[in-house]
The first five atom37 places (N, CA, C, CB, O) and aatype in JSON, in Angstrom:
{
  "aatype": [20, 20, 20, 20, 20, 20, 20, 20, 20, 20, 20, 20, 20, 20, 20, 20, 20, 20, 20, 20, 20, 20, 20, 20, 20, 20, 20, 20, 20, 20, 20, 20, 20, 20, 20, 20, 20, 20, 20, 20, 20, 20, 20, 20, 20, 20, 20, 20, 20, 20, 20, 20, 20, 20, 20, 20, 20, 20, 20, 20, 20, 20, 20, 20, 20, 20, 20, 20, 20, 20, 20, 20, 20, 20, 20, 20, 20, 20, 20, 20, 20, 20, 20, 20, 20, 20, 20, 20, 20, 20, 20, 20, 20, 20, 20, 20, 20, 20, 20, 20, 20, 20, 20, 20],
  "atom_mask": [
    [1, 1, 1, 1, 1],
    [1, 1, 1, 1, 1],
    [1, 1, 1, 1, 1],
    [1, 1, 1, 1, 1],
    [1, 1, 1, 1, 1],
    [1, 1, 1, 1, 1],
    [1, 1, 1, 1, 1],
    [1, 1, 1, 1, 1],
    [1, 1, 1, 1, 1],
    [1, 1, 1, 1, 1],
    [1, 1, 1, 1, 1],
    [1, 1, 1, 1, 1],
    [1, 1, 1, 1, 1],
    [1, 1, 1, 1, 1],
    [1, 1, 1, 1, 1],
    [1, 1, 1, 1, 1],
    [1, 1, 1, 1, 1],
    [1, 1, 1, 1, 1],
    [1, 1, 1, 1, 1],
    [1, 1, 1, 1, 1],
    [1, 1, 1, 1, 1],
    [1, 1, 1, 1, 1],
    [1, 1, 1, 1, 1],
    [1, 1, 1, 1, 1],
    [1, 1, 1, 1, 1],
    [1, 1, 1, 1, 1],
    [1, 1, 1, 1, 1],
    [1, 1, 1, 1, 1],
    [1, 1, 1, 1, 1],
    [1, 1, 1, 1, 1],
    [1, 1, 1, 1, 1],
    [1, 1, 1, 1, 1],
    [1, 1, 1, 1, 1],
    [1, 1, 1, 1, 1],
    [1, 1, 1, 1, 1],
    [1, 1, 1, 1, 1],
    [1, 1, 1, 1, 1],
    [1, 1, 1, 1, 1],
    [1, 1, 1, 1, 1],
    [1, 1, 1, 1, 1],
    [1, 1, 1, 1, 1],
    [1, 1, 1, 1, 1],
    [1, 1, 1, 1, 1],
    [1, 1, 1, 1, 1],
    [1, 1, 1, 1, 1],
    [1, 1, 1, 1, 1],
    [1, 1, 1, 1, 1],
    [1, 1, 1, 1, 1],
    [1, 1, 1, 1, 1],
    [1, 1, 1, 1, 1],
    [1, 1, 1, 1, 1],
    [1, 1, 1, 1, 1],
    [1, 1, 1, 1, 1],
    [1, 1, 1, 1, 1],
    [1, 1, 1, 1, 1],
    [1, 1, 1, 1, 1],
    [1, 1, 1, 1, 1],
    [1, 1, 1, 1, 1],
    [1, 1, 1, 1, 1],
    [1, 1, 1, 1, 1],
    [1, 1, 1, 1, 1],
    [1, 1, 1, 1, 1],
    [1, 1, 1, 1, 1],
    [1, 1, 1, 1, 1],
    [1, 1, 1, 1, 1],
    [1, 1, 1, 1, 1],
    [1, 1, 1, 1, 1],
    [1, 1, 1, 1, 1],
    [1, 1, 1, 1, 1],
    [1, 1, 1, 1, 1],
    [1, 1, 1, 1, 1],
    [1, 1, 1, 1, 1],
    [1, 1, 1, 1, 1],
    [1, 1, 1, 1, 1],
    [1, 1, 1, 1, 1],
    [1, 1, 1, 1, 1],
    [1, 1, 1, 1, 1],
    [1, 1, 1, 1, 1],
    [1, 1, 1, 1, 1],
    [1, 1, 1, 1, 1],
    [1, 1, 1, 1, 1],
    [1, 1, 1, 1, 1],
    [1, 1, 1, 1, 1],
    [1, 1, 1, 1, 1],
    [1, 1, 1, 1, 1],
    [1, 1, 1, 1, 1],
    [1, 1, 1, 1, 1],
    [1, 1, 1, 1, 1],
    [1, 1, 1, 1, 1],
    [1, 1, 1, 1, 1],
    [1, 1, 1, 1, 1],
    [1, 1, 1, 1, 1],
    [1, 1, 1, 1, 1],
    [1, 1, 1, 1, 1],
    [1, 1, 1, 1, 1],
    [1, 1, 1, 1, 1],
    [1, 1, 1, 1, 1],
    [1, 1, 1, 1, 1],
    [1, 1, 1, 1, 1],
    [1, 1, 1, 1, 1],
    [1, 1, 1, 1, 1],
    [1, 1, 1, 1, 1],
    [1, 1, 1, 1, 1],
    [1, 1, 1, 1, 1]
  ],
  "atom_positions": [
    [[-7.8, -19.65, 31.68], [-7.68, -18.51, 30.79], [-8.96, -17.69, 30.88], [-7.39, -18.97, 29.34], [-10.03, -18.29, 30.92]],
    [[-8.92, -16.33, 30.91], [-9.78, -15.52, 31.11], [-10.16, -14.77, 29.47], [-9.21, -14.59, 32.3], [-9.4, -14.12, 28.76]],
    [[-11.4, -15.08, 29.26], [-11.89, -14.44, 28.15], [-13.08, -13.3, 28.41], [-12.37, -15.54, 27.25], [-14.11, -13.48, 29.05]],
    [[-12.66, -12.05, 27.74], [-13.72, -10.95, 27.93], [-13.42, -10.24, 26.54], [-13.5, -9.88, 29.42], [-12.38, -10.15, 25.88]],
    [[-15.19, -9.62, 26.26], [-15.34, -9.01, 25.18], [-15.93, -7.62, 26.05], [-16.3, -9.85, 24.01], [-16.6, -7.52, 27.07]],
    [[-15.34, -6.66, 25.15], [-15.65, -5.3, 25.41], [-16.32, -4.56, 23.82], [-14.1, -4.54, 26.01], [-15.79, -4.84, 22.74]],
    [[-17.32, -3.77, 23.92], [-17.64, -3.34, 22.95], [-17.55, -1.25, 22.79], [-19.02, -4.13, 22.9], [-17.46, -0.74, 23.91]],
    [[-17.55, -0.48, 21.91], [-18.12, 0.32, 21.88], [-19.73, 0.78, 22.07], [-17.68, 0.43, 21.17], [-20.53, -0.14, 21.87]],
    [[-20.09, 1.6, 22.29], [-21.45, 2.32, 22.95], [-22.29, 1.93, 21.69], [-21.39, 4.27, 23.36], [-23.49, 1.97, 21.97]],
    [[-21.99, 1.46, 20.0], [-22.78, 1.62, 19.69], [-23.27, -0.07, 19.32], [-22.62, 2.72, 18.9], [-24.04, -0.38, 18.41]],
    [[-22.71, -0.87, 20.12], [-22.82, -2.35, 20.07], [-23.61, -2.81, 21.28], [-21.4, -3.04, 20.04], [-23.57, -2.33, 22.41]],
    [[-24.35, -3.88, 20.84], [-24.9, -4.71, 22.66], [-24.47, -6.05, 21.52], [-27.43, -4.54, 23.68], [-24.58, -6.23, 20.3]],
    [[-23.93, -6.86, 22.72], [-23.46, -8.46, 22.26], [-24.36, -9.24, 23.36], [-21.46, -8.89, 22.46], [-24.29, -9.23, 24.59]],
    [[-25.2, -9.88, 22.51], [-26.08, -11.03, 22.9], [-25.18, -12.07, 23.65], [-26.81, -11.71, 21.56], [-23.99, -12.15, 23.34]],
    [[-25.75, -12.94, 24.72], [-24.88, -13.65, 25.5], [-24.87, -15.15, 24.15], [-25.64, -13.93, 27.42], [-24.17, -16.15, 24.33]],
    [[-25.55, -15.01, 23.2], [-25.55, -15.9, 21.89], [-24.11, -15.9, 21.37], [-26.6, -15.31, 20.68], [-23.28, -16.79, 21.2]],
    [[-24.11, -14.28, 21.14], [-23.24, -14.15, 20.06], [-21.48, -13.89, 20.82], [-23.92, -12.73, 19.02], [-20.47, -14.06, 20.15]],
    [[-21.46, -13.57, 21.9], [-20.56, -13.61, 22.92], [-20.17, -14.96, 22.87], [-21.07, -13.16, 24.23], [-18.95, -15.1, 22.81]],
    [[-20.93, -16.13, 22.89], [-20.27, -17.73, 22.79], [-20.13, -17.73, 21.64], [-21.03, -19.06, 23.22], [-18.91, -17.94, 21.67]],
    [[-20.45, -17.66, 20.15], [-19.76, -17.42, 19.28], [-18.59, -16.61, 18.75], [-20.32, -17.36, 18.91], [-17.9, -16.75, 17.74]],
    [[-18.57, -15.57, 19.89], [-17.38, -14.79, 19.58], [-15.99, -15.72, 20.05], [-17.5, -13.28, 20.44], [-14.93, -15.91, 19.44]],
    [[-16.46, -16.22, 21.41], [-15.49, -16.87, 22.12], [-15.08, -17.94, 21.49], [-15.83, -17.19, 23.32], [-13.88, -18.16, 21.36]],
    [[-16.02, -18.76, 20.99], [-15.71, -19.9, 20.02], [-15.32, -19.78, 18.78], [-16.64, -20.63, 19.87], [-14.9, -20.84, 18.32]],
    [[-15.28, -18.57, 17.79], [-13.93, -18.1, 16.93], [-12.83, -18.41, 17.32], [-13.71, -16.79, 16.77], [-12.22, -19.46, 17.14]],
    [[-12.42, -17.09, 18.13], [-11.36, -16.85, 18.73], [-10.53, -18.29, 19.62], [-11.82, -15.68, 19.58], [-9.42, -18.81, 19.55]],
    [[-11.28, -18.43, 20.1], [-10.55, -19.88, 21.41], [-10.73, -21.12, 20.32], [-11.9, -20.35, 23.42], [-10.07, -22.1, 20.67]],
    [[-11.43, -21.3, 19.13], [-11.09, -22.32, 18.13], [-9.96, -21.89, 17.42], [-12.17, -22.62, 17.2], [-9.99, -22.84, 16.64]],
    [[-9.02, -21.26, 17.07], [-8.1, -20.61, 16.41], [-6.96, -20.65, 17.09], [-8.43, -19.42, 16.12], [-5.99, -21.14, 16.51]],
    [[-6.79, -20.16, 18.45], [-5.85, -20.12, 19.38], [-5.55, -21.47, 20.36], [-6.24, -18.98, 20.13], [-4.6, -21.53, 21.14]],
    [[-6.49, -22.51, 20.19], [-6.71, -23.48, 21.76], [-4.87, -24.05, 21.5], [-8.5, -25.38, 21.67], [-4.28, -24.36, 22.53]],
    [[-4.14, -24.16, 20.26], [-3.73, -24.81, 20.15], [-2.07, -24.11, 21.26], [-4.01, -25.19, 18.69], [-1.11, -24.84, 21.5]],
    [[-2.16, -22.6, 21.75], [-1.45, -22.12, 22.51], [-2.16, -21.63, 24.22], [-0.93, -21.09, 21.62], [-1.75, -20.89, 25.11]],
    [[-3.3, -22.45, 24.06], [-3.69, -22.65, 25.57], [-2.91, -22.56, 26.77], [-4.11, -23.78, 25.71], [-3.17, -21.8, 27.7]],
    [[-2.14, -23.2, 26.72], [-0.82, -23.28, 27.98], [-0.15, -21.98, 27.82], [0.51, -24.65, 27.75], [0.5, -21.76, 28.84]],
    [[-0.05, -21.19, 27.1], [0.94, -20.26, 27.25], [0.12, -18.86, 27.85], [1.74, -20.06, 25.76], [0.66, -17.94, 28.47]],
    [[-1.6, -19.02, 27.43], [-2.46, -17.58, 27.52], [-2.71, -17.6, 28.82], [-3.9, -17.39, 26.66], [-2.57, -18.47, 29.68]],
    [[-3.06, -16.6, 28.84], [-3.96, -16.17, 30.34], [-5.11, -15.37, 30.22], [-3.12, -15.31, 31.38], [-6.08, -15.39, 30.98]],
    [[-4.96, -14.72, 29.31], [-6.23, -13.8, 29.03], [-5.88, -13.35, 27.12], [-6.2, -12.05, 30.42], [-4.99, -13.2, 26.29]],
    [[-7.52, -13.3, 27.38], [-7.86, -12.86, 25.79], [-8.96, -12.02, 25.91], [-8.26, -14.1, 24.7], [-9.92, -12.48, 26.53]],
    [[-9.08, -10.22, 25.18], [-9.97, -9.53, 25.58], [-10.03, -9.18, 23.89], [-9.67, -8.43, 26.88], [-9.06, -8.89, 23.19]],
    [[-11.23, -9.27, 23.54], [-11.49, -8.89, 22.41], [-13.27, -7.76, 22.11], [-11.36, -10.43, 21.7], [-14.49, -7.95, 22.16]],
    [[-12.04, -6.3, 21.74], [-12.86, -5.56, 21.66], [-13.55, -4.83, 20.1], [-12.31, -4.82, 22.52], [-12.68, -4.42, 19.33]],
    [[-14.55, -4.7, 19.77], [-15.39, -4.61, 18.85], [-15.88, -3.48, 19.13], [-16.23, -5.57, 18.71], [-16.16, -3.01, 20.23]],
    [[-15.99, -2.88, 17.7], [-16.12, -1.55, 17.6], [-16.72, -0.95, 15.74], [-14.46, -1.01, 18.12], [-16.36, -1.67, 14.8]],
    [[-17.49, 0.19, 15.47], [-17.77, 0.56, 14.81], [-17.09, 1.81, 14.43], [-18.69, 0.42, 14.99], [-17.06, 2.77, 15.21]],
    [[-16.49, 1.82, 13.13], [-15.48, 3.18, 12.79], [-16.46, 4.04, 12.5], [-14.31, 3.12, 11.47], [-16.42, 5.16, 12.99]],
    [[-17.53, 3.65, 11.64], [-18.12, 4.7, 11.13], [-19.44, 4.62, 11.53], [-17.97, 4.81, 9.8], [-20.26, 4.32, 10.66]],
    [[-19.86, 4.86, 12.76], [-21.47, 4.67, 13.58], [-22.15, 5.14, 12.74], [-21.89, 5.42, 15.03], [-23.11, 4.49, 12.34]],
    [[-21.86, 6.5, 12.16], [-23.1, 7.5, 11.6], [-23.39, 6.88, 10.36], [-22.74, 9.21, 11.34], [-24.54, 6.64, 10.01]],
    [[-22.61, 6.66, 9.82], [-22.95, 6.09, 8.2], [-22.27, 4.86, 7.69], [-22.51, 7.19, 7.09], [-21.2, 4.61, 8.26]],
    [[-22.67, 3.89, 6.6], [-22.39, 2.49, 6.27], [-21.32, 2.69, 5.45], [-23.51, 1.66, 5.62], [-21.41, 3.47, 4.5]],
    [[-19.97, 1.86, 5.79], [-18.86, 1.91, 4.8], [-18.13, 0.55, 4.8], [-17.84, 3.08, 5.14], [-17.93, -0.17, 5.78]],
    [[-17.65, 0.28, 3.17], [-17.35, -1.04, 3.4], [-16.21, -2.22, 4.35], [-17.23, -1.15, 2.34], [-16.15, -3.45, 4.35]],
    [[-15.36, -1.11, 5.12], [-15.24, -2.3, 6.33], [-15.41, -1.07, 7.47], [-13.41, -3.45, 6.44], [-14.47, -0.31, 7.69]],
    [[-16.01, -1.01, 7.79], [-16.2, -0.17, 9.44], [-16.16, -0.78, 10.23], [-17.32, 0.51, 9.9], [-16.19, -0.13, 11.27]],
    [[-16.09, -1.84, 10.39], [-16.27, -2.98, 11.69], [-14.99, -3.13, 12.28], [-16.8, -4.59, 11.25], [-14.25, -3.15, 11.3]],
    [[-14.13, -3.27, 13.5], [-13.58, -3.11, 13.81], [-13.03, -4.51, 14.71], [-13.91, -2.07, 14.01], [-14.08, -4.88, 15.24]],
    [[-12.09, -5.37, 15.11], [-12.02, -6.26, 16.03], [-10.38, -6.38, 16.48], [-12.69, -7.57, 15.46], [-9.44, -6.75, 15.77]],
    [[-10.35, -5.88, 18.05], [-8.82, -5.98, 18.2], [-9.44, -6.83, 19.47], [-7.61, -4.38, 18.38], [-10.36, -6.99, 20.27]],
    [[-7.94, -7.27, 18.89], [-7.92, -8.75, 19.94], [-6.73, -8.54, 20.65], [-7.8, -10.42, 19.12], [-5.69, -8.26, 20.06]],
    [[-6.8, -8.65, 22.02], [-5.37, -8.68, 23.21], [-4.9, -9.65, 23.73], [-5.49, -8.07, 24.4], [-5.78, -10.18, 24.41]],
    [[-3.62, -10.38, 23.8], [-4.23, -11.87, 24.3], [-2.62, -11.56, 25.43], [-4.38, -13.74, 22.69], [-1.62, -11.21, 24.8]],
    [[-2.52, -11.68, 26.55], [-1.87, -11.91, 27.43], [-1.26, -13.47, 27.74], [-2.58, -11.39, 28.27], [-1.8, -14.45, 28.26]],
    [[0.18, -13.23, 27.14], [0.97, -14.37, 27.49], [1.93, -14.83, 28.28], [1.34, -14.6, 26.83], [2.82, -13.99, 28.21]],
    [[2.3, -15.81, 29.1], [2.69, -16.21, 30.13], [4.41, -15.57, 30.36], [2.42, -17.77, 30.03], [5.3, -16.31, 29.96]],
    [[4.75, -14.47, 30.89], [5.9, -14.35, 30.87], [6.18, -13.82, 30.01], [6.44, -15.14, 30.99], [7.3, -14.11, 29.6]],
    [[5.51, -12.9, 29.34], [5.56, -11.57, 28.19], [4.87, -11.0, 27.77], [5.91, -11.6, 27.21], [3.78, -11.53, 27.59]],
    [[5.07, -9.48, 27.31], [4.22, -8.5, 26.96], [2.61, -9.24, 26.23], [5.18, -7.51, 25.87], [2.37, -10.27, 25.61]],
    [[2.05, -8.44, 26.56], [0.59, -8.33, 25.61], [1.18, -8.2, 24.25], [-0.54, -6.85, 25.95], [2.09, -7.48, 23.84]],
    [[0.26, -9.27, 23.5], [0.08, -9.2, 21.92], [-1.26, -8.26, 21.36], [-0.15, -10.83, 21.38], [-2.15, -7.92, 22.14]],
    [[-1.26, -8.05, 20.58], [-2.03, -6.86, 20.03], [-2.29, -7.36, 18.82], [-1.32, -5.45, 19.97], [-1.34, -7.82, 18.2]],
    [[-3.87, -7.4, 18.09], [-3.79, -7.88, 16.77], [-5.17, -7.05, 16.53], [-3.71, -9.68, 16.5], [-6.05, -6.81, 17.35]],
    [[-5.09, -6.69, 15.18], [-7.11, -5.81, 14.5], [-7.02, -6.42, 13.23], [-7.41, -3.46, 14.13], [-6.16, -6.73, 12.4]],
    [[-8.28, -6.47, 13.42], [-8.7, -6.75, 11.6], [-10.14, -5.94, 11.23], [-9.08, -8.77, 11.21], [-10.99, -6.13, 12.1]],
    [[-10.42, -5.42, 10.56], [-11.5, -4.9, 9.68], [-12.32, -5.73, 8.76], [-10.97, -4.01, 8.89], [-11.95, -6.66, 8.06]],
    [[-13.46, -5.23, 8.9], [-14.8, -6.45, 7.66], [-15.75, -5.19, 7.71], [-15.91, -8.55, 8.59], [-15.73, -4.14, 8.36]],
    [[-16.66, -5.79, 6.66], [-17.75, -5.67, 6.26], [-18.53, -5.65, 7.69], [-18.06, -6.7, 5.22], [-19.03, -4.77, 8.38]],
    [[-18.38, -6.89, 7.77], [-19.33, -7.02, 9.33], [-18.42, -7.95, 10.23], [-21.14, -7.91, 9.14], [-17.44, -8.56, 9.81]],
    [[-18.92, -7.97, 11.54], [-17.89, -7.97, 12.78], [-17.47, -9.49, 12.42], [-18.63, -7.67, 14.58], [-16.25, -9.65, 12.4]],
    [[-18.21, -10.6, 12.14], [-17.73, -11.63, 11.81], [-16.85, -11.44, 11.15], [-18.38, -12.33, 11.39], [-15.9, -12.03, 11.66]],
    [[-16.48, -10.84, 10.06], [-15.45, -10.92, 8.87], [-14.42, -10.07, 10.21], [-15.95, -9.9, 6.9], [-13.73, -10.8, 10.92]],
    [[-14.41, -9.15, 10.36], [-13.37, -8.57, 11.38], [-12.61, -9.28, 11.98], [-13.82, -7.94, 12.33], [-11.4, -9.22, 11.79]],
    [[-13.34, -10.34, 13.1], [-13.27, -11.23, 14.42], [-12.51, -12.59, 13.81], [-15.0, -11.61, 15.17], [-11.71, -13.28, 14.43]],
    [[-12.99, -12.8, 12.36], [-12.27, -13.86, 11.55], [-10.93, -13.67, 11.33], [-12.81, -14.02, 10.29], [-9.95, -14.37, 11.59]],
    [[-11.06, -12.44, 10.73], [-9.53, -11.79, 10.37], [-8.33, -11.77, 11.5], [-9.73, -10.18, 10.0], [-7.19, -12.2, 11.31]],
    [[-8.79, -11.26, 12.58], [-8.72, -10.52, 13.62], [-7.85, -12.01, 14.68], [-10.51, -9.78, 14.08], [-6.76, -11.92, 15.24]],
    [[-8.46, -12.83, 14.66], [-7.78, -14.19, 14.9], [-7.38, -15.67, 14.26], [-8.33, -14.48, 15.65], [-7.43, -16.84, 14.64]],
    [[-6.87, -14.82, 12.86], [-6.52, -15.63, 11.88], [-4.73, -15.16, 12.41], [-7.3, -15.2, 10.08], [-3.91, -15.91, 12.93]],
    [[-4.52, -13.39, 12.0], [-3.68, -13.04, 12.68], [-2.95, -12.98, 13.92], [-3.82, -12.55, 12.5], [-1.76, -12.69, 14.06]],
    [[-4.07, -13.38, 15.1], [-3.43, -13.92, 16.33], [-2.6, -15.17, 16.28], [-4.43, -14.17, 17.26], [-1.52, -15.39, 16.82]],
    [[-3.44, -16.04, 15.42], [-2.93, -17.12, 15.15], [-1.84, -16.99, 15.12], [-3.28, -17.65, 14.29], [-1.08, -17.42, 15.99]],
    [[-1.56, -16.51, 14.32], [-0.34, -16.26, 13.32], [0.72, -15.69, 14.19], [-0.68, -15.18, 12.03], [1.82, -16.21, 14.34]],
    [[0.39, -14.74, 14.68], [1.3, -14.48, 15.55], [1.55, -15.0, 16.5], [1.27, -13.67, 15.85], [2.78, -15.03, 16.55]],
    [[1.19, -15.43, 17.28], [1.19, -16.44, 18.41], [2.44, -17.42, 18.04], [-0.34, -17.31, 18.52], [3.56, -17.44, 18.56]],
    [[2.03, -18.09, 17.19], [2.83, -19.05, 16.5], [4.54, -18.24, 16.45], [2.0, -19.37, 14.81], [5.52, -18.62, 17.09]],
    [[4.49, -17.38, 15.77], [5.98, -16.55, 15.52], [6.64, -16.56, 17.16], [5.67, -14.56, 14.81], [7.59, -17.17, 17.64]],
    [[5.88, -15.79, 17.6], [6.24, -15.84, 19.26], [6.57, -16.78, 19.85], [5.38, -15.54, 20.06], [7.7, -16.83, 20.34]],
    [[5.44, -18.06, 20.03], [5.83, -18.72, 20.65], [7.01, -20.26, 20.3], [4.72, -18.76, 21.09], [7.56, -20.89, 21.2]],
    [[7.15, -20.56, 18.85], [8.51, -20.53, 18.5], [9.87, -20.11, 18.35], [8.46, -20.56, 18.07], [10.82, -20.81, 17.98]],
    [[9.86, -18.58, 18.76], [10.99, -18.05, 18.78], [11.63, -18.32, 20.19], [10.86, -16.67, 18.39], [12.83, -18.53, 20.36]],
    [[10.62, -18.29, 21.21], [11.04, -18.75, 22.46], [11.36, -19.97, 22.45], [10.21, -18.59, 23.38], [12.32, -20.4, 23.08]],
    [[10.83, -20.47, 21.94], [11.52, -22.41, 21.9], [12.83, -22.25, 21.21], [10.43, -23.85, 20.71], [13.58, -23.21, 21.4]],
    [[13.3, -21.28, 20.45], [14.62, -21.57, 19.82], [14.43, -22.01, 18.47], [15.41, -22.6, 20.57], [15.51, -22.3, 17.95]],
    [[13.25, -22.21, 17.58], [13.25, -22.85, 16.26], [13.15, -21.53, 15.23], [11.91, -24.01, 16.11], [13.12, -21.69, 14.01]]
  ]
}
């Protein structure tokens, strides 16, 4: 499985915080491992110029085996709270998906 983070111009992600990003996200999801192929999770600031209480931005893409791209965002305070959100809902969805294909 291929994991990449993309940011907006007004972000730099430490190769620190990049393994913590990955280790959110891939702790949340490992449990549909077999089905992913890629997960690109991009981070972003709504409001660069000025501080507002969720500007933080985190959409997550996760490419699954034999069907469309999933699509998921969440918003925070700060990118952690976003990135939390952000693959709480992958979760979540994942799950819907990949039960409906099993037939349950």
């Amino acid at each position: 499985m291929i994991f990449q983070i993309n940011t907006d111009n007004h972000l730099t992600v430490s190769s620190e915080y990049a393994e913590k990003i990955e280790a959110m996200v891939v702790g949340e999801v490992d449990h549909f491992a077999e089905h992913l192929t890629r997960i690109e999770v991009y981070l972003s600031d709504q409001n660069a110029h000025k501080e507002t209480a969720t500007d933080k931005r985190c959409n997550i893409e996760v490419r699954l085996k034999g069907k469309p791209p999933v699509v998921v965002s969440d918003d925070g305070a700060t990118y952690d709270q976003a990135i939390t959100g952000a693959a709480a809902k992958l979760k979540t969805t994942l799950h819907t998906i990949i039960e409906k294909s099993r037939g349950h």
